[in-house]
Structure formats: structure tokens, C-alpha cells
LUMVEXRO-102033 format. One record per atom (N, C-alpha, C, O): residue in one letter; y, z, x. Coordinates in steps of 0.1 Angstrom, whole numbers, padded with zeros to 4 digits, always signed. Atoms other than C-alpha are relative to their C-alpha. Example, Ala and Ser with C-alpha at 12.3 -4.5 7.8 and 13.67 -1.06 7.14 Angstrom:
2
a-0012+0000+0009;a-0045+0078+0123;a+0012+0000+0009;a+0012+0007+0019;s-0011+0000-0009;s-0011+0071+0137;s+0011+0008-0008;s+0022+0009-0003;
***
This chain:
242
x-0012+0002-0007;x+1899+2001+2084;x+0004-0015+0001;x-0005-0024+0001;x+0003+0020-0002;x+1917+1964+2088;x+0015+0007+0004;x+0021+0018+0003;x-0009+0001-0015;x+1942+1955+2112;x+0017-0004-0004;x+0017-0015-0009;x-0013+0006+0000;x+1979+1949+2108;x+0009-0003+0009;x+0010+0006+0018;x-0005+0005-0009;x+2001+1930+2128;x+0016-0006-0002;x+0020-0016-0008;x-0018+0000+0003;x+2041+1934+2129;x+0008-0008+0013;x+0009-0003+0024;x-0008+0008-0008;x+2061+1909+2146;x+0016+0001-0003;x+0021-0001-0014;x-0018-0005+0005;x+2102+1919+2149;x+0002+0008+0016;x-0002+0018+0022;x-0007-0002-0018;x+2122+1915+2182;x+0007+0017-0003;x+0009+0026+0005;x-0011-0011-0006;x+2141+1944+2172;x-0010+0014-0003;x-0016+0017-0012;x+0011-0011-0002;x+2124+1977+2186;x+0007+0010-0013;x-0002+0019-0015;x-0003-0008+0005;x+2144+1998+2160;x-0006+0002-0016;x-0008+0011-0024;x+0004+0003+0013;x+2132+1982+2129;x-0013-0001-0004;x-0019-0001-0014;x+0019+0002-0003;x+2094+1977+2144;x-0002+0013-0002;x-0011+0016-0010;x-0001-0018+0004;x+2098+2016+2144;x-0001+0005-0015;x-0009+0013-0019;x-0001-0005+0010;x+2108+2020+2113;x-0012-0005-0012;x-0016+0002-0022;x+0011+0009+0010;x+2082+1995+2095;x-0013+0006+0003;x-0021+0006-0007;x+0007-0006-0002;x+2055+2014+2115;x-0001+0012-0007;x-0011+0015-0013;x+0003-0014+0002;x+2063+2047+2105;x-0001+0002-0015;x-0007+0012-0020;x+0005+0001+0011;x+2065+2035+2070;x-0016+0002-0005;x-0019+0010-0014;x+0008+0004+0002;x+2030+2024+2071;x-0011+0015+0003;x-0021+0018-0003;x+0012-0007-0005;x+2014+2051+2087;x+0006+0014-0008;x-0002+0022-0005;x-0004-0007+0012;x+2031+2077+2061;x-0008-0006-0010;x-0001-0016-0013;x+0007+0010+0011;x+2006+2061+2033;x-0010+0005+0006;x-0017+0010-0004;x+0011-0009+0001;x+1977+2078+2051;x-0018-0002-0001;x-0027+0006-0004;x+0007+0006-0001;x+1956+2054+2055;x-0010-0002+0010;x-0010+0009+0016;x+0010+0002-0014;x+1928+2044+2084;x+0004-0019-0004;x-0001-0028-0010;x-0002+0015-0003;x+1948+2011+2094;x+0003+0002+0015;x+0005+0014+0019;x-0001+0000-0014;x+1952+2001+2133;x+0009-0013-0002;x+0005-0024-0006;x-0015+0006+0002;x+1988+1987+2134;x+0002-0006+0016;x+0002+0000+0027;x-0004+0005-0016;x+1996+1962+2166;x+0011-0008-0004;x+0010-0014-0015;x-0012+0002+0003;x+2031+1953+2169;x+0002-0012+0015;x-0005-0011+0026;x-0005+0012-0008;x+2046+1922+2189;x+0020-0003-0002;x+0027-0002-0012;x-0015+0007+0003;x+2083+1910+2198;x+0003-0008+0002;x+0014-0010+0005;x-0004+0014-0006;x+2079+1876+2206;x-0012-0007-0010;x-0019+0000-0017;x+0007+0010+0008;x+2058+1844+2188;x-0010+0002+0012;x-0020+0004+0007;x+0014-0001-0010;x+2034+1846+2221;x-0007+0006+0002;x-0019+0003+0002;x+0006-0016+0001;x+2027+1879+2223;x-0006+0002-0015;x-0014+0011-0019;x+0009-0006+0014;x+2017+1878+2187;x-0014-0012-0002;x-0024-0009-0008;x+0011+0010-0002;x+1995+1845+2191;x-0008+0008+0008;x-0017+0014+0001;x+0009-0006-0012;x+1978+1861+2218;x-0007+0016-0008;x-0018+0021-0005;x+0012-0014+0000;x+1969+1896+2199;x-0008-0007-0015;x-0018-0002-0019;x+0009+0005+0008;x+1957+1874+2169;x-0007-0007+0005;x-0013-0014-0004;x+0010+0009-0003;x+1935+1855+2189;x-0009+0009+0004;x-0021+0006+0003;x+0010-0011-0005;x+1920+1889+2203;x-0007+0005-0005;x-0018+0008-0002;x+0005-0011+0010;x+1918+1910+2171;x+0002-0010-0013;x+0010-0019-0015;x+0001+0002+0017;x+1911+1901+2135;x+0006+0004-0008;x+0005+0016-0012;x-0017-0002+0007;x+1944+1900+2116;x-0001+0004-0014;x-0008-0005-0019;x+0003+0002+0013;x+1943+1911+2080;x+0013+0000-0008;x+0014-0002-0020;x-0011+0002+0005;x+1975+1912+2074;x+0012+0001+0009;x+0012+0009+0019;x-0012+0004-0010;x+2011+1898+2092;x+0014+0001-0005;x+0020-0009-0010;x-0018+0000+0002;x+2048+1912+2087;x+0006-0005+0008;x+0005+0000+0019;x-0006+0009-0005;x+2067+1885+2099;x+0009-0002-0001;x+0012-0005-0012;x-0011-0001+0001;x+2102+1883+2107;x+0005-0013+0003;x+0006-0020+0013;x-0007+0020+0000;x+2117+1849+2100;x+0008+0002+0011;x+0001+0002+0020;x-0004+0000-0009;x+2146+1854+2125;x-0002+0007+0013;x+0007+0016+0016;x+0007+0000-0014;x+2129+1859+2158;x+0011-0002+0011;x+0017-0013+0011;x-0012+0003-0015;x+2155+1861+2192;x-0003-0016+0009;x+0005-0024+0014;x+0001+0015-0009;x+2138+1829+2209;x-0015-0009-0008;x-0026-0013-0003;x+0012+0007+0010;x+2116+1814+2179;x+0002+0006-0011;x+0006+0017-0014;x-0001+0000+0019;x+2113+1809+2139;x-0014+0009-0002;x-0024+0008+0005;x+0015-0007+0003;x+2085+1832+2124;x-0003-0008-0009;x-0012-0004-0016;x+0007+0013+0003;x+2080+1799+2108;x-0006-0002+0004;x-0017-0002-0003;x+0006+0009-0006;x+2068+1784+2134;x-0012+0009+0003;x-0023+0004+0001;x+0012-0003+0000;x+2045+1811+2140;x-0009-0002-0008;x-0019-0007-0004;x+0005-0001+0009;x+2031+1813+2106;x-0005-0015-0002;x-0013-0017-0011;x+0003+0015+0003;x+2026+1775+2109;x-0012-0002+0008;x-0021-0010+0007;x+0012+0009-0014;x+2004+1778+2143;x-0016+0010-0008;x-0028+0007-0007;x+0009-0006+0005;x+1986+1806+2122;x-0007-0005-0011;x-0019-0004-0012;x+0010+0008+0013;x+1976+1787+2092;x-0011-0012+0009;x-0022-0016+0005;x+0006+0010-0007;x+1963+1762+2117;x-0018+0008+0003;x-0030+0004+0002;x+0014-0004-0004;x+1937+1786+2131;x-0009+0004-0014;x-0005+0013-0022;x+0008-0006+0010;x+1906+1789+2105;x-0005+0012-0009;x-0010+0014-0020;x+0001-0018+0007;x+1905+1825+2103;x+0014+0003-0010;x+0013+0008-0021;x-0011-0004+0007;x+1939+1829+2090;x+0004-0014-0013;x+0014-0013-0020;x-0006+0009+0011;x+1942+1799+2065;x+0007+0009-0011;x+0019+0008-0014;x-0003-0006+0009;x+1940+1826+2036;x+0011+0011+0007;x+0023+0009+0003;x-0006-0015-0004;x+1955+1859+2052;x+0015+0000-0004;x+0024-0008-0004;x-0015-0009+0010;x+1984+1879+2036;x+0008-0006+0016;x+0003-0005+0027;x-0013-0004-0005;x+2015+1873+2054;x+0014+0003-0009;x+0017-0002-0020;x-0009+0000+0012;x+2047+1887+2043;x+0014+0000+0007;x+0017+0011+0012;x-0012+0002-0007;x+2082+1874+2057;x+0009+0014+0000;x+0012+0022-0009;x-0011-0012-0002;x+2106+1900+2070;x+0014-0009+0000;x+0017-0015+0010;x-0011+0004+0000;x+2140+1888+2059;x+0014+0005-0003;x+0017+0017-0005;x-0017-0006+0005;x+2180+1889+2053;x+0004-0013-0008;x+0015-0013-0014;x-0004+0004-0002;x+2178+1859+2045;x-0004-0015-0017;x-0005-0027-0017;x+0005+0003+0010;x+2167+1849+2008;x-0004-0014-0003;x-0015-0018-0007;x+0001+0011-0002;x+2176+1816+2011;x-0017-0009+0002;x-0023-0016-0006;x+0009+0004-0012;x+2147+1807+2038;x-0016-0002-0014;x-0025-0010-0012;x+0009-0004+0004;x+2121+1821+2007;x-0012-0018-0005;x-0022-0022+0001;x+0006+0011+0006;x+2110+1788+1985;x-0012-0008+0014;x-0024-0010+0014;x+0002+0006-0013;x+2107+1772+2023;x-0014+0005+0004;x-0024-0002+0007;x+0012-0012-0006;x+2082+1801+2031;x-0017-0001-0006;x-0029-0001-0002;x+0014-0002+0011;x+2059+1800+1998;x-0005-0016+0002;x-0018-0018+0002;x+0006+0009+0005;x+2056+1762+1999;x-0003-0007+0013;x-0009-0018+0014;x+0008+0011-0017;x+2049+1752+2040;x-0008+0011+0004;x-0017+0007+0011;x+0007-0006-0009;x+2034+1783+2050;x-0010+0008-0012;x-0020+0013-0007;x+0008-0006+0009;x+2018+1801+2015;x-0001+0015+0000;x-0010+0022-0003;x+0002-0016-0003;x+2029+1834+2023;x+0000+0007-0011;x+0007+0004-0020;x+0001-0007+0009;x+2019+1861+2002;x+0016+0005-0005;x+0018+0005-0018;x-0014-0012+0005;x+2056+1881+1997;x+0011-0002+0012;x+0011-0009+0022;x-0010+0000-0013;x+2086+1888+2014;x+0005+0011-0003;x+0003+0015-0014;x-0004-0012+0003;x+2103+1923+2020;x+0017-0004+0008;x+0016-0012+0017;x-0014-0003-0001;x+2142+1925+2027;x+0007+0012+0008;x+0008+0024+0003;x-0008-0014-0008;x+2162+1946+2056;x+0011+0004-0009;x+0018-0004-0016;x+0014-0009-0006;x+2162+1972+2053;x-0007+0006-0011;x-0005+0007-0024;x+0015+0002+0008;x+2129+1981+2044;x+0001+0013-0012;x+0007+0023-0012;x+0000-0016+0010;x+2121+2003+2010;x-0016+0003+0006;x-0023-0004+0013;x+0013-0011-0005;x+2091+2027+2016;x-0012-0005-0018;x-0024-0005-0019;x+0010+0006+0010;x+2078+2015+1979;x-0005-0014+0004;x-0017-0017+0004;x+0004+0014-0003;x+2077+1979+1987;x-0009-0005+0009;x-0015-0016+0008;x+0010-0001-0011;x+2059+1985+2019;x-0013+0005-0010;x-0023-0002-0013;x+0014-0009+0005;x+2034+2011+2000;x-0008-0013-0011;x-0020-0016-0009;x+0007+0007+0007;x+2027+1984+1972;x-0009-0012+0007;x-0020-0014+0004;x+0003+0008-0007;x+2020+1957+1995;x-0013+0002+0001;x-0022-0004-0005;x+0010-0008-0008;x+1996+1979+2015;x-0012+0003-0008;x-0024+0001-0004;x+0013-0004+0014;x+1973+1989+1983;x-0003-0008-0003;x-0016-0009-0004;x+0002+0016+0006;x+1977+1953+1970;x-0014-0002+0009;x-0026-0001+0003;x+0009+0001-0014;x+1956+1948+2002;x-0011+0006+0001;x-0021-0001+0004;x+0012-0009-0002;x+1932+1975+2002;x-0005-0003-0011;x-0018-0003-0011;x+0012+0000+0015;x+1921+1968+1963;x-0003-0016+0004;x-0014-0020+0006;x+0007+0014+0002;x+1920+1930+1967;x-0014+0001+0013;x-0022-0008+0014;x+0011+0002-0010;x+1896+1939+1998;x-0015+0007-0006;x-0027+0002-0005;x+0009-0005+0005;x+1876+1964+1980;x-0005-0006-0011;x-0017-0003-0014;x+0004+0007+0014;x+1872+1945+1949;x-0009-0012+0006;x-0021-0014+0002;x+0008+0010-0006;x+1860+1915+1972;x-0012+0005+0008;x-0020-0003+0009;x+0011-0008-0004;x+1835+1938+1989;x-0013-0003-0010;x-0023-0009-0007;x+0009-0002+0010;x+1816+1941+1955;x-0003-0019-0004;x-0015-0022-0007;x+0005+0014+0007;x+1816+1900+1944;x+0011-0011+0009;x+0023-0008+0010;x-0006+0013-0010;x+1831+1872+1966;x+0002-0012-0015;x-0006-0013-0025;x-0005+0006+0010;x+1849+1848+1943;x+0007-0009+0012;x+0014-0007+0022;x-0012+0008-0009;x+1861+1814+1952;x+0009-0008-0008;x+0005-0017-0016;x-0013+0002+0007;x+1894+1806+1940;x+0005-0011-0001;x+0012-0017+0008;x-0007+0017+0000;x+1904+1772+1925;x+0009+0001+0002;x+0016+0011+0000;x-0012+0003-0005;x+1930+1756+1938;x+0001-0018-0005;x-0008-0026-0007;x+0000+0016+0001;x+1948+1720+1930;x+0008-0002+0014;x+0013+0006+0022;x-0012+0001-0014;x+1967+1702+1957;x+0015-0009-0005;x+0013-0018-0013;x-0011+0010+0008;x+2001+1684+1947;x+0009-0003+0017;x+0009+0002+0027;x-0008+0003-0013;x+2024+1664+1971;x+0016+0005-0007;x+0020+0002-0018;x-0008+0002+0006;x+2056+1677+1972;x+0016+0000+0011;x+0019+0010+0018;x-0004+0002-0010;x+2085+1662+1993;x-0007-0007+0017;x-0003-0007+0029;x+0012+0005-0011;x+2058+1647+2014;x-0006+0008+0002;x-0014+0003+0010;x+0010-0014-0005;x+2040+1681+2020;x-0011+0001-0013;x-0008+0004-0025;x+0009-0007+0010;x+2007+1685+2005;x+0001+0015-0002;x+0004+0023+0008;x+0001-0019+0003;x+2006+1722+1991;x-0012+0002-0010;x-0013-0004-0020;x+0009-0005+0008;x+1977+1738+1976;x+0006+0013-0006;x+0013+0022-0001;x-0010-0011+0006;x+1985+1761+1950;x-0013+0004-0012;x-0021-0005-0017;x+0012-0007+0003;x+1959+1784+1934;x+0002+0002-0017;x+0012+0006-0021;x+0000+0007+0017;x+1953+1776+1895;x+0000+0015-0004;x+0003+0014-0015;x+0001-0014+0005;x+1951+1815+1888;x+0017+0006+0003;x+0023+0015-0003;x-0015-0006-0004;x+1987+1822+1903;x+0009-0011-0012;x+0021-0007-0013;x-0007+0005+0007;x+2001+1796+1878;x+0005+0002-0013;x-0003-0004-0021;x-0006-0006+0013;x+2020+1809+1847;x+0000-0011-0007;x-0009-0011-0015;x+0001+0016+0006;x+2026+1769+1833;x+0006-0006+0003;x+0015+0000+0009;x-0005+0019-0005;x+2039+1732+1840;x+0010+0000-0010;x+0009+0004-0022;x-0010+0009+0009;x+2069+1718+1827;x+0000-0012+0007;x-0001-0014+0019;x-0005+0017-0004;x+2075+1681+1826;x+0014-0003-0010;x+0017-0003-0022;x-0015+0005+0005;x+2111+1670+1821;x+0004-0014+0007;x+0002-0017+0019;x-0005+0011-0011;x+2124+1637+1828;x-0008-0010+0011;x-0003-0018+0018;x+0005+0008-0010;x+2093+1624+1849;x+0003+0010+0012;x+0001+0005+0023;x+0003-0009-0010;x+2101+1660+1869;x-0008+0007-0005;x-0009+0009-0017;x+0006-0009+0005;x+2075+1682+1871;x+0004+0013+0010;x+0006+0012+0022;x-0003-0011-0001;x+2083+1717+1874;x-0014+0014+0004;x-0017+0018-0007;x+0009-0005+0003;x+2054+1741+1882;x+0003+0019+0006;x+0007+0023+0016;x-0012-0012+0001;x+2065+1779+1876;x-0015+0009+0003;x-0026+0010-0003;x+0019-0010-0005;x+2035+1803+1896;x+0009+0012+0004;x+0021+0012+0007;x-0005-0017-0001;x+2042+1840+1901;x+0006+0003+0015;x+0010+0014+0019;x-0008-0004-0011;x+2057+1836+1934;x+0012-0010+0003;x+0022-0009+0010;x-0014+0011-0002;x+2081+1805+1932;x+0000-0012-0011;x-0010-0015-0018;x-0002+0013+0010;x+2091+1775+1911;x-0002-0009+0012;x+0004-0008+0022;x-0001+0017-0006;x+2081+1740+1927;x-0003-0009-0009;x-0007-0011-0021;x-0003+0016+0004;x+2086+1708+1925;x-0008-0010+0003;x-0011-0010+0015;x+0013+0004-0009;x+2061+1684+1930;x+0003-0017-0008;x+0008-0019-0019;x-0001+0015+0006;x+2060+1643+1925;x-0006-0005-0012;x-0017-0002-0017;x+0007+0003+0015;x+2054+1628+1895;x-0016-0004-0001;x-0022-0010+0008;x+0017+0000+0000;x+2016+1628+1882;x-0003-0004-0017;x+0000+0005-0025;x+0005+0003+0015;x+2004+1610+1845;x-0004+0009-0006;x-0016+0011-0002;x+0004-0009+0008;x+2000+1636+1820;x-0014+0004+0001;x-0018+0015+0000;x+0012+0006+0006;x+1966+1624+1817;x-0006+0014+0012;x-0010+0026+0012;x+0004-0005-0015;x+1960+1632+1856;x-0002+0015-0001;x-0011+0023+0002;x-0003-0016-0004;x+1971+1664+1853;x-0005+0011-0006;x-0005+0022-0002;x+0013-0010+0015;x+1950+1680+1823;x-0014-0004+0008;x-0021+0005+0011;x+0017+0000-0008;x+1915+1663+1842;x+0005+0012+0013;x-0004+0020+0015;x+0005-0008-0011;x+1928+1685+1874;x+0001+0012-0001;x-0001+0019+0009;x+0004-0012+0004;x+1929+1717+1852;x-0010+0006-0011;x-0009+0016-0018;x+0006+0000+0010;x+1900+1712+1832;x-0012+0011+0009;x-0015+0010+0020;x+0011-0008-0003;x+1873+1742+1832;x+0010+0016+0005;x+0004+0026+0006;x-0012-0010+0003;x+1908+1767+1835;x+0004+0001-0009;x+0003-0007-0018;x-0007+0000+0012;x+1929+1784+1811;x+0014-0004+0001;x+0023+0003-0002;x-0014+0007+0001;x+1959+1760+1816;x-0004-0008-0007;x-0016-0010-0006;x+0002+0006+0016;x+1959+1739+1785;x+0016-0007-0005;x+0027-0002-0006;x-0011+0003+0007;x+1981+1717+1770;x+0005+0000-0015;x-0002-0003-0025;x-0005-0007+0015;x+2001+1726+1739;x+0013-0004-0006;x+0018-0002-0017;x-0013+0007+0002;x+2030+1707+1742;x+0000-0013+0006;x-0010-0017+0012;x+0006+0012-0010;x+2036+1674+1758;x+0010+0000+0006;x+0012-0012+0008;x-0007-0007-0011;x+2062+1687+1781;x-0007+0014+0006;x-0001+0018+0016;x+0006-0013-0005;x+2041+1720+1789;x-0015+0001+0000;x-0021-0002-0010;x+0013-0006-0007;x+2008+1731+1803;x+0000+0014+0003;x+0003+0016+0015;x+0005-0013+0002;x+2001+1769+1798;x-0007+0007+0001;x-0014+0007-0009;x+0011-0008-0006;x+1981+1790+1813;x-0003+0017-0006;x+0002+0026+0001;x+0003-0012+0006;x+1966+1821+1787;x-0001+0011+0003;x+0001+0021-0005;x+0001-0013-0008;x+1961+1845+1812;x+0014+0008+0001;x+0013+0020+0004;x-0014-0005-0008;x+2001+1853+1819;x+0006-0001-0013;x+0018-0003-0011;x-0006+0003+0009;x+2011+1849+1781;x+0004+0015-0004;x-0007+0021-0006;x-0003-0013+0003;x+2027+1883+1772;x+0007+0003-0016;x+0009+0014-0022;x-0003-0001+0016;x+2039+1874+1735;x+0011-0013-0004;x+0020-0017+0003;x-0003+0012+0005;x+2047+1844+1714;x+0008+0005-0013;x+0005+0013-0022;x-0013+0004+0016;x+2079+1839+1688;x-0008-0013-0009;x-0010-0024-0004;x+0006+0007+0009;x+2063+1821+1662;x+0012-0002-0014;x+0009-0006-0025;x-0008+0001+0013;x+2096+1822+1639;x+0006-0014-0005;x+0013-0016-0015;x-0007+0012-0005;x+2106+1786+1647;x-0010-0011-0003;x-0021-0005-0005;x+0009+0011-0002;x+2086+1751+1643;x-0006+0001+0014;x-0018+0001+0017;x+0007+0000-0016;x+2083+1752+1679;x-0002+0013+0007;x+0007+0019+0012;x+0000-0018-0005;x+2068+1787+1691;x+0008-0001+0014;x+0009-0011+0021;x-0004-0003-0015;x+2084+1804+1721;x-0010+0007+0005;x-0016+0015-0002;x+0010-0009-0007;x+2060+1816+1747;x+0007+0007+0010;x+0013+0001+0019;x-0007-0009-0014;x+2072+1842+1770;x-0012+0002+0007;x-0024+0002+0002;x+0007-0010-0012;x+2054+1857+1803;x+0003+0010+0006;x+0015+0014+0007;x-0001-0010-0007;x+2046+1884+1822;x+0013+0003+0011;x+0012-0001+0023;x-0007-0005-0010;x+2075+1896+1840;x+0008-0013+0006;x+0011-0016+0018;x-0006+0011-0005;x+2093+1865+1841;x+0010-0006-0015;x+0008-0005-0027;x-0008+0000+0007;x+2125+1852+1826;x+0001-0014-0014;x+0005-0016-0025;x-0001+0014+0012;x+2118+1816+1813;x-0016-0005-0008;x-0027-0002-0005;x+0014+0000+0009;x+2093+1804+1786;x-0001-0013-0003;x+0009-0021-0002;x+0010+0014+0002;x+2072+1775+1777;x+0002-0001-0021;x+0008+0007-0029;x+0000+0002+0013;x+2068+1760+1741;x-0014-0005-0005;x-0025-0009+0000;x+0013+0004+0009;x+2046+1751+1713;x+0000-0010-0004;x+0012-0010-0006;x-0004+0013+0010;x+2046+1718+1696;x-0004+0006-0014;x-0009+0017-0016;x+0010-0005+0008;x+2036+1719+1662;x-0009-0006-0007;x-0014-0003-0018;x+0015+0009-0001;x+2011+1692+1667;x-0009+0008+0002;x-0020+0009-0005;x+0011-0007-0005;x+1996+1717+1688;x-0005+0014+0000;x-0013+0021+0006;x+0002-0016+0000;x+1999+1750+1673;x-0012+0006-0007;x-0016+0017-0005;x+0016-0002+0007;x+1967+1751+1652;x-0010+0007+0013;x-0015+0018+0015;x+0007-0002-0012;x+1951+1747+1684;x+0007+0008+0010;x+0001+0005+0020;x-0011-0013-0010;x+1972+1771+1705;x-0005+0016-0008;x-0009+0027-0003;x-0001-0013+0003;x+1971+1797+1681;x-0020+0008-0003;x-0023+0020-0003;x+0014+0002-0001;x+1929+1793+1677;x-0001+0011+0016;x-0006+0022+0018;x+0008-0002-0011;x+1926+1795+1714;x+0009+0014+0006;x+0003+0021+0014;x-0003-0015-0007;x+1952+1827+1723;x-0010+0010-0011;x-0014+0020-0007;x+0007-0014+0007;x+1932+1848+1692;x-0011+0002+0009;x-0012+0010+0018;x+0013+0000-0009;x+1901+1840+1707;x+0001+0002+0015;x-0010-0001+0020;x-0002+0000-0013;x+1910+1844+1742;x-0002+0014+0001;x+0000+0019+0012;
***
């Protein structure tokens, strides 16, 4: 059993996101809050393992919760997943507070259910082998952000911007010397292959090779990385073997 914790002033929609959850059939113990206080206070009581969080709140930001929550040590990692209208708010979400997802009023009953499994396998899987998960840190806009070298699809550098494209948002982060930036992914499969791009093997779903410069596409994503053809010897070595 592990604990879920639904925050959302409005009683009609807290209803509905419950009844979702408990259709799925599960052994979860669901505590619901409509205020930022009341939900500080049952996370301080009970062991949170996961937090639907509704960005617009009646008398507070579910920002600001999510901010007082990363603070406390038990929740640094823990799933939260913004409840919004408000798409905008998202980038904001992934890059100050690290939230796993976001779901959209009103709610689908799949998007809920995937979530929820996501959850139960990444727990059961960690049951069997505990793994600890590199991470780099980048400044960006003055906010350090740590951002987990396995969630990263690949780098672009344009212009002295760097671009860094991870399976839940594009950021932007201050400029860093090429050099820098290959020692802080060394002993990963992010690799450089281009001297605009850093690519990460794991997320590569199929390469156009008809061109001097390969196209690399990814998993479930619209824009792609390239090859030089300094570097394709070595590119095309390390995806066979991979």
C-alpha cells in the first residue's frame, strides 16, 4: 500500500479524481486536502508517496506548496503531478519544483490509471535493487536545477545557447565550455557526435544516414539531433555496439 495525497479546493473535482483512483483496484490510502495547510500538516503526519497538486489553489499557489515540500528531506524525490488549466504555468513547474507530470481539467481516467502503475512499477522494481541516479546540476536563470542524466534525450548548442531537450521539457541553461560539458557526462551514454550536439543512446529510435550529416530522431519526440561527419565513424561504431 503507499499513500496518496490530493490537494484541490474544489470538493467536486477532489471527488472525481478520488473515484478515479479507487476504480484501478488497487490497496492505496488516498488523503485529500483543500487548502496548502491542511496538506502541510497531513504530510508531516503520513508518508506521502505521491501528490496531485492543483496549481490554482483559492488562497495559495500549489507552487508554493510544492516548494515548502521539496524543502522537507523526505519529499526532495517524490512524484508530484500538477493539476492544471493552465499549460502555460508547465516549464515553470518541471524547472523550480521537478515535478514528475501534469494532468489537465478535466481529468481522463487513462491518464490518471498510467500515472498510478508508473508508480507501483517504479516502486516494485526498486524493492528488488536500489539504484542511485546521476544527476548534473546547471544554472539556469539564476536557479540551480538538477536534472537527471537518464531523463536526457540530447544537448544542443546554438549560438553560445544551450538547449537541453529531457523527456519532460526543453531548458535553457547558461552558457558552459564544450569541454566542461563532456567531463560532466563522462561514464554516461551522452556522447558527443557533433560539435553542436551531445546525444544520449538510450532515446535514439532511428538514424537517416542518407545525407553527410545523419539525422537522429527519438523516442516520441518531434525534433532531432545530428551527426557530423567527423563523427560518424565513431557514432555509428558506438550505436551497433550499444
Amino acid at each position: 500500500m503507499f499513500n496518496i495525497l490530493i490537494i484541490e479546493d474544489n470538493i467536486y473535482q477532489r471527488e472525481s479524481l478520488i473515484a478515479m483512483i479507487n476504480e484501478l483496484g488497487k490497496e492505496y490510502k488516498i488523503y485529500e486536502a483543500d487548502s496548502e495547510l491542511e496538506a502541510l500538516e497531513i504530510a508531516d503526519q503520513h508518508k506521502i508517496d505521491l501528490f496531485y497538486v492543483d496549481i490554482g489553489l483559492r488562497n495559495s499557489s500549489g507552487f508554493e506548496f510544492a516548494k515548502k515540500i521539496r524543502d522537507d528531506y523526505r519529499y526532495e524525490i517524490t512524484w508530484i503531478v500538477f493539476i492544471t488549466t493552465h499549460l502555460e504555468y508547465m516549464t515553470e513547474a518541471f524547472k523550480k519544483v521537478h515535478c514528475y507530470d501534469f494532468i489537465t481539467k478535466p481529468y481522463h481516467k487513462e491518464e490518471i490509471k498510467e500515472t498510478i502503475l508508473k508508480l507501483l512499477k517504479n516502486r516494485e522494481e526498486n524493492n528488488f535493487k536500489k539504484t542511485e541516479r546521476k544527476f548534473v546540476v546547471f544554472k539556469s536563470d539564476g536557479i540551480d536545477m538538477k536534472i537527471f542524466t537518464d531523463e536526457i534525450m540530447f544537448i544542443e548548442i546554438r549560438f553560445r545557447i544551450i538547449t537541453i531537450h529531457t523527456i519532460r521539457a526543453e531548458i535553457k541553461v547558461n552558457n558552459i565550455p564544450l569541454s566542461k560539458m563532456k567531463e560532466m557526462f563522462e561514464g554516461t551514454n551522452i556522447k558527443q557526435f557533433h560539435r553542436s550536439f551531445l546525444i544520449n543512446l538510450d532515446y535514439i529510435s532511428k538514424v537517416d544516414k542518407m545525407k553527410s550529416i545523419c539525422e537522429v530522431y527519438f523516442k516520441n519526440y518531434e525534433k532531432t539531433a545530428q551527426v557530423s561527419r567527423s563523427f560518424r565513424k565513431e557514432f555509428e561504431n558506438a550505436f551497433k555496439n550499444y
